[in-house]
C-alpha positions in Angstrom: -60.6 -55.9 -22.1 -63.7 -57.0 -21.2 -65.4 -58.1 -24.5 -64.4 -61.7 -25.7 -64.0 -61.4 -29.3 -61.4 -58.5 -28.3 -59.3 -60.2 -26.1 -59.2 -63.5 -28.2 -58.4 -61.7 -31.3 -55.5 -59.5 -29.2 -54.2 -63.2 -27.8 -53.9 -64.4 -31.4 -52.5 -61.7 -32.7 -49.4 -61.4 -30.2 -49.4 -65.3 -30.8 -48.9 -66.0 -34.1 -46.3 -62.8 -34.2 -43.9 -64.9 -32.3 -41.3 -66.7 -33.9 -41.7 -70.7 -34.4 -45.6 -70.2 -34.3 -48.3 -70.5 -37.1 -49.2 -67.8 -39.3 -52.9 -68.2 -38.5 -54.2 -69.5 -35.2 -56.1 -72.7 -35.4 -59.6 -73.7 -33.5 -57.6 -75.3 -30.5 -55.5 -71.7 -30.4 -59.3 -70.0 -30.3 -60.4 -72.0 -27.2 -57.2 -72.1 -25.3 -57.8 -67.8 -25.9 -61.2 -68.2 -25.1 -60.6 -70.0 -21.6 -57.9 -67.7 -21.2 -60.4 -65.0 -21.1 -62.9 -67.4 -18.9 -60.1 -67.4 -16.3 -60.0 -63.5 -16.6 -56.1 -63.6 -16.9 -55.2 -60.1 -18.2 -53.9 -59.9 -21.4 -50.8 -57.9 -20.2 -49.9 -61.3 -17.8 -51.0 -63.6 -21.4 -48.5 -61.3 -23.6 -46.0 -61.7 -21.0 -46.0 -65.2 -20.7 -46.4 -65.4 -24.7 -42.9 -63.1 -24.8 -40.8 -65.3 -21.8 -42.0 -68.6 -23.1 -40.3 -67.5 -27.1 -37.3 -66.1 -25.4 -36.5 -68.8 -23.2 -37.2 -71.0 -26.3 -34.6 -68.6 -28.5 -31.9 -68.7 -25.4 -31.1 -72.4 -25.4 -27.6 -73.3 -25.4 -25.6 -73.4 -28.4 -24.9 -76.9 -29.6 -28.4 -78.1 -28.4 -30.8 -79.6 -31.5 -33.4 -77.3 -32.8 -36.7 -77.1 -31.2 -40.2 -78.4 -33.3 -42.2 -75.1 -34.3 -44.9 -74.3 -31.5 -47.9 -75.4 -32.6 -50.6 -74.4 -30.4 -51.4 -71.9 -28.2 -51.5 -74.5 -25.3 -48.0 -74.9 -25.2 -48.0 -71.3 -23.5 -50.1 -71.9 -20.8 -47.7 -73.0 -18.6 -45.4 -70.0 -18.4 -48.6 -68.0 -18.2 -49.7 -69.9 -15.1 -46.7 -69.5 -14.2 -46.7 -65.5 -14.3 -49.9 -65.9 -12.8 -48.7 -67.5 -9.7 -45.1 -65.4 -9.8 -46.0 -61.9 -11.3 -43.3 -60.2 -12.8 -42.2 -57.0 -11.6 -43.4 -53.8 -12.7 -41.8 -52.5 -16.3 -40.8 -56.5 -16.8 -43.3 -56.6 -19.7 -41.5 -53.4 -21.1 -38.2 -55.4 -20.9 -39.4 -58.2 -22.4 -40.9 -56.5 -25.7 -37.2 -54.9 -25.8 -35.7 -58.0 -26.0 -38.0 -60.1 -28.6 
């Protein structure tokens, strides 16, 4: 995606879909999508890190007390630097829609 308003509103949508996450993306949530898009990070790595960063959050050990609900986009970024540093391997995206 080459058009801004396209990618951010793809970023928000797959965000506030996620468990534990706003209904409706904030103005913080627009600019962390916006400088996501500045740093040309593909929205397949974004979704990715969007899916393993809800997952890991879902897998924590019985017995441990509940998270706080995510509430900003931000709190992503890491795991997407992350991918972007460590990209998964192929199909891995596939994998982790099956499993959310």
């Amino acid at each position: 995606m080459n058009e801004p308003p396209a990618y951010i509103a793809a970023v928000l949508a797959r965000y506030t879909e996620l468990p534990d996450t706003p209904l409706h993306a904030g103005t913080s949530d627009h600019w962390t999508a916006r400088q996501l898009f500045e740093d040309r990070i593909p929205l397949s790595v974004v979704e990715a890190g969007l899916l393993l960063g809800s997952l890991r959050r879902l897998a924590r050990p019985p017995g441990m007390p509940p998270l706080q609900p995510v509430r900003s986009l931000a709190y992503f970024r890491p795991v997407i630097d992350e991918l972007q540093a460590n990209p998964l391997p192929d199909n891995y995206l596939d994998y982790l829609r099956l499993k959310h």
